[in-house]
mmCIF file as Biopython writes it, N, C-alpha, C and O atoms, coordinates in Angstrom:
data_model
#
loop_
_atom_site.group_PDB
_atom_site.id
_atom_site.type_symbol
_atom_site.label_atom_id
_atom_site.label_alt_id
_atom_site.label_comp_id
_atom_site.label_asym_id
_atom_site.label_entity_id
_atom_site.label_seq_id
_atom_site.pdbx_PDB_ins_code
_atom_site.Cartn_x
_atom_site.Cartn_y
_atom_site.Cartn_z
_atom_site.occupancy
_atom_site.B_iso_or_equiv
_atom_site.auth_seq_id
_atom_site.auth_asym_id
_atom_site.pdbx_PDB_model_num
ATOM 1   N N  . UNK A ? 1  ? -31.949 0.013   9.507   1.0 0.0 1  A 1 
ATOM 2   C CA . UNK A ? 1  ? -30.539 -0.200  9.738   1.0 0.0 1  A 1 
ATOM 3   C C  . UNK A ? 1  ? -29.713 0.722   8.856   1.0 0.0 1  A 1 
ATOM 4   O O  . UNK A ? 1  ? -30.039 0.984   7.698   1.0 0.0 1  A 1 
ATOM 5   N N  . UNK A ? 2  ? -28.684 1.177   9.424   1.0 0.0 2  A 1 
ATOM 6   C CA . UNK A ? 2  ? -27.632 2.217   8.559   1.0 0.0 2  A 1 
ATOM 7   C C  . UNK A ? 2  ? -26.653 1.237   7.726   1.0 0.0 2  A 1 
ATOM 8   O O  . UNK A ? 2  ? -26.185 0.185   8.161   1.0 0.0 2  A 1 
ATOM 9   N N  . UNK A ? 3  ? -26.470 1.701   6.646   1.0 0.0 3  A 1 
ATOM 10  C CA . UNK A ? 3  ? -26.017 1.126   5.604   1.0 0.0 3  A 1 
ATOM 11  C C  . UNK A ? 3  ? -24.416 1.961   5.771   1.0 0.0 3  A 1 
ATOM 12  O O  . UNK A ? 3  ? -24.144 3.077   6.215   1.0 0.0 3  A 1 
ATOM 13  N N  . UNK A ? 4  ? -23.448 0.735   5.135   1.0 0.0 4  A 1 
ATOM 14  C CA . UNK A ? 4  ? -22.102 0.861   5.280   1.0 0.0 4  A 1 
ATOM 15  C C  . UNK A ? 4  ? -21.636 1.688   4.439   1.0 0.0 4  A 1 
ATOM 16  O O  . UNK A ? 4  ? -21.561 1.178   3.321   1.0 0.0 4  A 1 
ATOM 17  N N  . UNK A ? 5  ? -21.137 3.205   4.505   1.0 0.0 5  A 1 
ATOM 18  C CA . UNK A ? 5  ? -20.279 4.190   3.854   1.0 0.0 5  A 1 
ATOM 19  C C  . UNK A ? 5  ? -19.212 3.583   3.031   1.0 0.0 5  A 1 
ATOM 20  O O  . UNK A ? 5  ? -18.280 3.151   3.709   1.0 0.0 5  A 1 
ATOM 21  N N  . UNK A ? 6  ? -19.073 3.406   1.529   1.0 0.0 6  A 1 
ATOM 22  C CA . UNK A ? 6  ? -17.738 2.691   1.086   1.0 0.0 6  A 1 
ATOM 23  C C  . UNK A ? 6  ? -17.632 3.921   0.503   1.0 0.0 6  A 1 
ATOM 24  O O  . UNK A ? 6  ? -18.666 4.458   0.106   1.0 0.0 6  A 1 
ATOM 25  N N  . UNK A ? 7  ? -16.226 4.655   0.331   1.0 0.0 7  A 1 
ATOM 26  C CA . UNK A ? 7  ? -15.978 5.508   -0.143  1.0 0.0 7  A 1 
ATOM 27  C C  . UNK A ? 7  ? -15.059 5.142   -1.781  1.0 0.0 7  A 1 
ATOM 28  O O  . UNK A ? 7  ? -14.172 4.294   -1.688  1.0 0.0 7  A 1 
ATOM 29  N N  . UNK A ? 8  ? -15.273 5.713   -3.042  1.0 0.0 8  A 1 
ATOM 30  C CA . UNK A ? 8  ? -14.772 5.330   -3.966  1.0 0.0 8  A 1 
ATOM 31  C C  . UNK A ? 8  ? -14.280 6.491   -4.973  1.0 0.0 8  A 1 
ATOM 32  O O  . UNK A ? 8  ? -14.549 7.691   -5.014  1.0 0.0 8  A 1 
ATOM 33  N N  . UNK A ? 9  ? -13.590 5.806   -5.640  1.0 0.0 9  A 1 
ATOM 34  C CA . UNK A ? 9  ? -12.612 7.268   -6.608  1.0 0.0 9  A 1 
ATOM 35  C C  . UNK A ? 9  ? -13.189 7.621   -7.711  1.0 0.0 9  A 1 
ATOM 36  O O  . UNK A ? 9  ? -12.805 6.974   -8.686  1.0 0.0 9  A 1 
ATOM 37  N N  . UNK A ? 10 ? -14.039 8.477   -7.930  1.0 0.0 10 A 1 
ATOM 38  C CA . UNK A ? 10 ? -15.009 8.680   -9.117  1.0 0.0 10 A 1 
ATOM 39  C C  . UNK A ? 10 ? -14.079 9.181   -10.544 1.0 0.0 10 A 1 
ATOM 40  O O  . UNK A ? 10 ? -14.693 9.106   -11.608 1.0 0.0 10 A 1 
ATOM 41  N N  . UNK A ? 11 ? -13.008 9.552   -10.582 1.0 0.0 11 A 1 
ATOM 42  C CA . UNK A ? 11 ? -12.097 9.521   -11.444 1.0 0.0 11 A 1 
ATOM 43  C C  . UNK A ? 11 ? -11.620 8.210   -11.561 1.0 0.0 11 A 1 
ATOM 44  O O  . UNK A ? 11 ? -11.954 7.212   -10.922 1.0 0.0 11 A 1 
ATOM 45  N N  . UNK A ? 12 ? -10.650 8.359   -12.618 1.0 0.0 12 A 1 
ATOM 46  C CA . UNK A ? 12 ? -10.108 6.764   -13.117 1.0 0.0 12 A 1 
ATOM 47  C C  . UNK A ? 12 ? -8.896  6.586   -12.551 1.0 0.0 12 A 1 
ATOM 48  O O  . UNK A ? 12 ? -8.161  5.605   -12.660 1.0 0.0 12 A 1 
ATOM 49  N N  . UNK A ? 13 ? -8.717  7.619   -11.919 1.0 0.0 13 A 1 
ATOM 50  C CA . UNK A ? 13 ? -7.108  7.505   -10.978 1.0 0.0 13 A 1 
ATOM 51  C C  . UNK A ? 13 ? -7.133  6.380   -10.172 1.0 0.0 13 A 1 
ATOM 52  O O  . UNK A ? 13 ? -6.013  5.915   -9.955  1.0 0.0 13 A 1 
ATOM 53  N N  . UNK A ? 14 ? -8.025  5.822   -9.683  1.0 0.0 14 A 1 
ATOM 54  C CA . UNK A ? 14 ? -8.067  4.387   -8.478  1.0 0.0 14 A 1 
ATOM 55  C C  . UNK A ? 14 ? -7.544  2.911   -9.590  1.0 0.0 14 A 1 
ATOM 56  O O  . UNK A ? 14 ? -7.057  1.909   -9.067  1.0 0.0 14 A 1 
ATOM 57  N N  . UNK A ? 15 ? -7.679  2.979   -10.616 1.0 0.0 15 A 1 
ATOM 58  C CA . UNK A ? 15 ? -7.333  2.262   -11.410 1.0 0.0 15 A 1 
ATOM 59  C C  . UNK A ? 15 ? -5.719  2.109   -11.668 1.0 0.0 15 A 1 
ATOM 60  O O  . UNK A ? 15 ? -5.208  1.047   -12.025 1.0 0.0 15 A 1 
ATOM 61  N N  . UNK A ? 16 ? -4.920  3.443   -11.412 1.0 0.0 16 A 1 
ATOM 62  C CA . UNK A ? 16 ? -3.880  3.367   -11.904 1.0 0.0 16 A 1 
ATOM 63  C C  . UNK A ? 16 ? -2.945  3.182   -10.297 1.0 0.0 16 A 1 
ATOM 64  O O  . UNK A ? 16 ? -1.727  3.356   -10.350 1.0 0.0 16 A 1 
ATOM 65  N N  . UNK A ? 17 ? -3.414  2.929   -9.319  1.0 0.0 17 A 1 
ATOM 66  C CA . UNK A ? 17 ? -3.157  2.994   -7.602  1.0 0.0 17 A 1 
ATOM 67  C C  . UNK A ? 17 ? -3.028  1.470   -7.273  1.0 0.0 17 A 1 
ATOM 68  O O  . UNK A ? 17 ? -3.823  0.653   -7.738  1.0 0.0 17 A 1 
ATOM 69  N N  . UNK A ? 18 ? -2.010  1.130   -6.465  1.0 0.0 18 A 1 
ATOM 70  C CA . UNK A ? 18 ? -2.134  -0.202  -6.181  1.0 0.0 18 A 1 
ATOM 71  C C  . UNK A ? 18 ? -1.758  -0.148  -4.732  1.0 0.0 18 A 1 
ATOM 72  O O  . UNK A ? 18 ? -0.685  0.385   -4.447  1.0 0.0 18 A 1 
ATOM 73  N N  . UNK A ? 19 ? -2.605  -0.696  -3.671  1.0 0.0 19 A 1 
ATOM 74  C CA . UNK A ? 19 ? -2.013  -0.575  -2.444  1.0 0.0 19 A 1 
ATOM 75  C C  . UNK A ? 19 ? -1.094  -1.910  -1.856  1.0 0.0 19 A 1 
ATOM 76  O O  . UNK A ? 19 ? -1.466  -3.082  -1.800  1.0 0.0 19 A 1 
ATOM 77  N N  . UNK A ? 20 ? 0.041   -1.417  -1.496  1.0 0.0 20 A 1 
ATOM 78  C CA . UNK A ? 20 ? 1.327   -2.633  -1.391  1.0 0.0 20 A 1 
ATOM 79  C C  . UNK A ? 20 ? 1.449   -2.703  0.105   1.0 0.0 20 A 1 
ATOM 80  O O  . UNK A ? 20 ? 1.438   -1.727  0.854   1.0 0.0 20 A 1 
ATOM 81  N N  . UNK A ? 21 ? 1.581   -4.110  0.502   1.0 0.0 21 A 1 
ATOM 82  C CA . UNK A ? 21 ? 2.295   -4.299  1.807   1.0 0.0 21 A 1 
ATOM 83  C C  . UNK A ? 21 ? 3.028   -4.816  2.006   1.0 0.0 21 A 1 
ATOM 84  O O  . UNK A ? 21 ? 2.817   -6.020  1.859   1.0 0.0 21 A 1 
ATOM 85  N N  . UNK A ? 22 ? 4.453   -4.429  2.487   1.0 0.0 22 A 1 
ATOM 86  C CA . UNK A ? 22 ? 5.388   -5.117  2.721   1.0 0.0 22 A 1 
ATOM 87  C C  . UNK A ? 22 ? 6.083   -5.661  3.959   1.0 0.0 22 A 1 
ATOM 88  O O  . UNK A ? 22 ? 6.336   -4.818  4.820   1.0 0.0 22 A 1 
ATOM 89  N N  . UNK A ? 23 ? 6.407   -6.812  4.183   1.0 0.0 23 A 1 
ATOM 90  C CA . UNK A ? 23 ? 6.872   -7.211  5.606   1.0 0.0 23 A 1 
ATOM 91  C C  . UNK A ? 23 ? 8.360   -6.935  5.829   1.0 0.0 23 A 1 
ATOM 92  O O  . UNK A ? 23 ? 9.170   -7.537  5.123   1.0 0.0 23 A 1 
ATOM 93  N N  . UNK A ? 24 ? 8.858   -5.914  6.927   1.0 0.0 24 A 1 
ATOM 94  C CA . UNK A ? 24 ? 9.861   -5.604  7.319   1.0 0.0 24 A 1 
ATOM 95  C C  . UNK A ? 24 ? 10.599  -6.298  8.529   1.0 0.0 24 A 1 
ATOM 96  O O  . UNK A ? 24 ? 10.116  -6.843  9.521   1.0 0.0 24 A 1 
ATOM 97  N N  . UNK A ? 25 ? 11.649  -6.153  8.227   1.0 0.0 25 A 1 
ATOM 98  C CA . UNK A ? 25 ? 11.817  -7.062  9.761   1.0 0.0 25 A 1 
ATOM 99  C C  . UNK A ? 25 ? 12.928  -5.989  10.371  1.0 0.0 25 A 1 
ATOM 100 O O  . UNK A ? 25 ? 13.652  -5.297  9.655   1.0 0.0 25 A 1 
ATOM 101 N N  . UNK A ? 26 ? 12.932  -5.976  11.666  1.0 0.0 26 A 1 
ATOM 102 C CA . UNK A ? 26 ? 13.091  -4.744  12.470  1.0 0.0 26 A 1 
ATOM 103 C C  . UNK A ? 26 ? 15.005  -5.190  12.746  1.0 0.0 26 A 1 
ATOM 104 O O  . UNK A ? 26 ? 15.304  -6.180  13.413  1.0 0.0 26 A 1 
ATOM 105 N N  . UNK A ? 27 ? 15.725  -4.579  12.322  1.0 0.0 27 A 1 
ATOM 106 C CA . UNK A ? 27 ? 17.364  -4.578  13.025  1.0 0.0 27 A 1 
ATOM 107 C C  . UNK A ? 27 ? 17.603  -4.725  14.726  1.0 0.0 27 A 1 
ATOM 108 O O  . UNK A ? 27 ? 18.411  -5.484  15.264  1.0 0.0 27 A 1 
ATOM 109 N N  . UNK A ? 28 ? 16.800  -3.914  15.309  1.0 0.0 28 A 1 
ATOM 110 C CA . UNK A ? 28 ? 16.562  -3.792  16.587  1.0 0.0 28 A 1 
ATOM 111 C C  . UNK A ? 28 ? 16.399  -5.026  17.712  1.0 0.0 28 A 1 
ATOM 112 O O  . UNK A ? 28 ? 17.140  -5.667  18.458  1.0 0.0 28 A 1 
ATOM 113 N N  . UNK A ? 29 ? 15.001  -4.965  17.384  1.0 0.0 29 A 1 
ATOM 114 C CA . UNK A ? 29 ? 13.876  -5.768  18.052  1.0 0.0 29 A 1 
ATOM 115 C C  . UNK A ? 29 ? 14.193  -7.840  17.119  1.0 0.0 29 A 1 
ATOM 116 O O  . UNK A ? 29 ? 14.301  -8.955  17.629  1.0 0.0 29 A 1 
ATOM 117 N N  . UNK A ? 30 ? 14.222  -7.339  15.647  1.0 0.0 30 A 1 
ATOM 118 C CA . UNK A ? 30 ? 13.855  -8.791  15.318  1.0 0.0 30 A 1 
ATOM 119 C C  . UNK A ? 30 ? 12.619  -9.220  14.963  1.0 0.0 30 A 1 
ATOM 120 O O  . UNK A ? 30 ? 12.332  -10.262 14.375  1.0 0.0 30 A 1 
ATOM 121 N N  . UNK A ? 31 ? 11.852  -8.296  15.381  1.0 0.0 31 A 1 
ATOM 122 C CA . UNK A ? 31 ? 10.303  -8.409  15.046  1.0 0.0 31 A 1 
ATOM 123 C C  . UNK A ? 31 ? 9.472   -7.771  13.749  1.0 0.0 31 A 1 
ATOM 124 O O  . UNK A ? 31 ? 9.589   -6.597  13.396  1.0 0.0 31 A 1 
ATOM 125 N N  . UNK A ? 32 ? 8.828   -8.505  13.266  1.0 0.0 32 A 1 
ATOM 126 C CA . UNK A ? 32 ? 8.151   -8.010  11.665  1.0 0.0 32 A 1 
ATOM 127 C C  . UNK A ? 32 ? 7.899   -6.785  11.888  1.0 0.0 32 A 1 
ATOM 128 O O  . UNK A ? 32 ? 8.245   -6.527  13.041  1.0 0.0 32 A 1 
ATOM 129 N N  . UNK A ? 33 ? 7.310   -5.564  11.177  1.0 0.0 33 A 1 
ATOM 130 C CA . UNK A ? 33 ? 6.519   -4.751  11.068  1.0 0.0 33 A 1 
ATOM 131 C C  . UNK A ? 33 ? 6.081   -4.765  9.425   1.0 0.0 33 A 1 
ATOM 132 O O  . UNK A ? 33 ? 6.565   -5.395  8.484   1.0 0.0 33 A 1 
ATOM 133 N N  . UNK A ? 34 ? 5.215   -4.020  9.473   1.0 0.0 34 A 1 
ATOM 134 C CA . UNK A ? 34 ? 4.024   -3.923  8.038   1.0 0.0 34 A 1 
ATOM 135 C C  . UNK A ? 34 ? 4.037   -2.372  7.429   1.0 0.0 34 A 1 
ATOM 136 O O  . UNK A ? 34 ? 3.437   -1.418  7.924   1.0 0.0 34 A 1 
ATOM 137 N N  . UNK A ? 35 ? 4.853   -2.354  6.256   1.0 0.0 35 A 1 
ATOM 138 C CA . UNK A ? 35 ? 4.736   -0.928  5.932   1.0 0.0 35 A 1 
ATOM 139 C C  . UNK A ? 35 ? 4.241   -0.988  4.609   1.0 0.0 35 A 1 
ATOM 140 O O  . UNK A ? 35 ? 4.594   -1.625  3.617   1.0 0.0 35 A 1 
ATOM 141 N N  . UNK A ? 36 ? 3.501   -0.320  4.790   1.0 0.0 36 A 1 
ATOM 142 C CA . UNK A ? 36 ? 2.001   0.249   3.898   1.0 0.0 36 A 1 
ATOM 143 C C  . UNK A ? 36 ? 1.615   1.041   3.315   1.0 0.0 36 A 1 
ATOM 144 O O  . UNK A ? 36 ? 0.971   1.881   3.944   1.0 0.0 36 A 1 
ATOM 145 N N  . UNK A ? 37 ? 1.804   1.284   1.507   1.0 0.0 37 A 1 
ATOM 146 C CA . UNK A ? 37 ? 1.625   2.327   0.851   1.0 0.0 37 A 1 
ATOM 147 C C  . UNK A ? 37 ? 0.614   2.576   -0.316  1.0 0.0 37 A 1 
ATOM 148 O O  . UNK A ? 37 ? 0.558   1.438   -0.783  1.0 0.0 37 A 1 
ATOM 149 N N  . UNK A ? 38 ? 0.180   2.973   -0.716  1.0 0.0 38 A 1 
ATOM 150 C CA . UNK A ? 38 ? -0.761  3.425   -2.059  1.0 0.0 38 A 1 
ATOM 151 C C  . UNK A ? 38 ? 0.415   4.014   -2.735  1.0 0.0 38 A 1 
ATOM 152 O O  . UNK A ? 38 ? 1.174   4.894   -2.327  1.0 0.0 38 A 1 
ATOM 153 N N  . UNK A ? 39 ? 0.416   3.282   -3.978  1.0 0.0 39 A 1 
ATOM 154 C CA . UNK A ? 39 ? 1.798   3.751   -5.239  1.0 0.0 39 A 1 
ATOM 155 C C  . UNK A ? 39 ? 1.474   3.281   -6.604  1.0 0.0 39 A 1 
ATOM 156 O O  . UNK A ? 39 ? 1.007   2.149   -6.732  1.0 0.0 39 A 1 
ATOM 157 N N  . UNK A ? 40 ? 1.657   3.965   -7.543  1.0 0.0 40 A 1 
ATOM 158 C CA . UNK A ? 40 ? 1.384   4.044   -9.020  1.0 0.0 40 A 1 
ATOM 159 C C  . UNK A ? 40 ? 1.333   2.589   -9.181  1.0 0.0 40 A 1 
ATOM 160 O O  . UNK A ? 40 ? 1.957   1.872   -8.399  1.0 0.0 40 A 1 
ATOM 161 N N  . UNK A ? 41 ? 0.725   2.162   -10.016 1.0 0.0 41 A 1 
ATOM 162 C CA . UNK A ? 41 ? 1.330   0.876   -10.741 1.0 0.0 41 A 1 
ATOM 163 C C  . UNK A ? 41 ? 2.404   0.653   -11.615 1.0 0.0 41 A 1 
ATOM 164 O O  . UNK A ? 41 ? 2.636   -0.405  -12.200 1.0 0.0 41 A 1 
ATOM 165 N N  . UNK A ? 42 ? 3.058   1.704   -11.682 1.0 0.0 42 A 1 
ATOM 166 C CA . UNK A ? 42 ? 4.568   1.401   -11.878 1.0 0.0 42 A 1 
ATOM 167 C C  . UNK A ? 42 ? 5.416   1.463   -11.233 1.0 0.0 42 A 1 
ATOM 168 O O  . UNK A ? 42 ? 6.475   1.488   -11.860 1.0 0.0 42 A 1 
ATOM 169 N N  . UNK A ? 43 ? 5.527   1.516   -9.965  1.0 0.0 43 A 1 
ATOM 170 C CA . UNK A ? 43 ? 6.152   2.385   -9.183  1.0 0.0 43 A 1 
ATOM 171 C C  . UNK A ? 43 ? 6.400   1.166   -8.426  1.0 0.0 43 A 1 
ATOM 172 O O  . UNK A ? 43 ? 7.541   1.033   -7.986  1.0 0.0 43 A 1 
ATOM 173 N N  . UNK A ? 44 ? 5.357   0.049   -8.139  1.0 0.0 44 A 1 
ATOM 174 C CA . UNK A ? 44 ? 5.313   -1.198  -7.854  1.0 0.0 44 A 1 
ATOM 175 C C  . UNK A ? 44 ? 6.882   -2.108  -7.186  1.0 0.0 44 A 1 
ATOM 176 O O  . UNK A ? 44 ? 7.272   -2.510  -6.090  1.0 0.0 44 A 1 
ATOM 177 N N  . UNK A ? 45 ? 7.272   -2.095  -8.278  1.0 0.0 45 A 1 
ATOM 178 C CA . UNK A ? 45 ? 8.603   -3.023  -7.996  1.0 0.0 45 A 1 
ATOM 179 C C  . UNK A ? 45 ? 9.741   -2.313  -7.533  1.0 0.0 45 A 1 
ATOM 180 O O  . UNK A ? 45 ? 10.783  -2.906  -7.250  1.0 0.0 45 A 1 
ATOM 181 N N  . UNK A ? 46 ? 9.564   -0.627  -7.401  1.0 0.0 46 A 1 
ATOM 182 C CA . UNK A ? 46 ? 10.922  -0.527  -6.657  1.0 0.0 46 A 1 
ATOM 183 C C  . UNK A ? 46 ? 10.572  -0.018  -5.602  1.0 0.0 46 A 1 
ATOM 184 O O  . UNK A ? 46 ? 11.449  0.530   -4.934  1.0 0.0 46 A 1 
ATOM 185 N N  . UNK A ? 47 ? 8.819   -0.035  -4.977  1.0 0.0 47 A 1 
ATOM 186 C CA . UNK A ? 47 ? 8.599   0.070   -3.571  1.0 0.0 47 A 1 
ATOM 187 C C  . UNK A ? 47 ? 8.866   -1.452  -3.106  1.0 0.0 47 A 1 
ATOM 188 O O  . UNK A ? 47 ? 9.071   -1.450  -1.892  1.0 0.0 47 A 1 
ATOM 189 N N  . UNK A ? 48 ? 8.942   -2.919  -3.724  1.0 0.0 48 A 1 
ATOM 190 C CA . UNK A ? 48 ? 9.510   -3.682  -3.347  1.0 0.0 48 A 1 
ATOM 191 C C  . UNK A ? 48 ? 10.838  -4.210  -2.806  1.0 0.0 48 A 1 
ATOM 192 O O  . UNK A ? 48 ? 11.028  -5.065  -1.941  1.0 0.0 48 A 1 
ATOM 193 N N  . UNK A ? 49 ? 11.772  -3.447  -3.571  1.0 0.0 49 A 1 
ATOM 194 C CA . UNK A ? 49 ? 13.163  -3.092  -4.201  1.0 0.0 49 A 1 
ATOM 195 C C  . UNK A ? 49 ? 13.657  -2.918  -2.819  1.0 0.0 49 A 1 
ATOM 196 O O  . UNK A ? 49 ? 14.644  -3.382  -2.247  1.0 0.0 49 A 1 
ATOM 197 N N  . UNK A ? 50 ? 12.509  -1.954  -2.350  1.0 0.0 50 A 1 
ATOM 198 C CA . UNK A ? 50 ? 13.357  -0.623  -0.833  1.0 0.0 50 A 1 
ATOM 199 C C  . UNK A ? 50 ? 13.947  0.365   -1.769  1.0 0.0 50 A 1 
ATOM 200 O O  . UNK A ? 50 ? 15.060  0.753   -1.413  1.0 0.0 50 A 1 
ATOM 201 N N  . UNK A ? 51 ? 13.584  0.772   -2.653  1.0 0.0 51 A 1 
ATOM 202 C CA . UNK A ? 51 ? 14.074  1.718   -3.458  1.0 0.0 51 A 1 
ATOM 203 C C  . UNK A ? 51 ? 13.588  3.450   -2.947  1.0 0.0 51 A 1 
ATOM 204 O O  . UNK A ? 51 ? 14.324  4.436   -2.917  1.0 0.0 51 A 1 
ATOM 205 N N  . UNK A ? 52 ? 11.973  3.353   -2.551  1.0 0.0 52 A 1 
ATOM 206 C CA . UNK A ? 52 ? 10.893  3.824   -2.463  1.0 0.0 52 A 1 
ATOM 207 C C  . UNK A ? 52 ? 11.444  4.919   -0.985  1.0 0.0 52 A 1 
ATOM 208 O O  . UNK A ? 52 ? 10.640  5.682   -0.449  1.0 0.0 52 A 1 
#
């Protein structure tokens, strides 16, 4: 059996990466969408903000 490819960050940079998801809700439609980023760990609270 083939074994599952996990790909990983051999530097220490994956440590300092946090992947965020945030639920948007659409002006339009009314309907959620999901926007989805990899961002510093400081960077954190003003991709929350909507700063980002």
């Amino acid at each position: 059996m083939a074994k599952k490819v996990v790909g990983r960050v051999k530097s220490g940079a994956g440590k300092t990466m946090t992947r965020c998801v945030k639920m948007v809700r659409s002006e339009k439609t009314g309907a959620y969408t999901f926007k989805e980023d990899v961002v510093l760990n400081e960077d954190v609270k003003s991709f929350f903000a909507g700063k980002q």
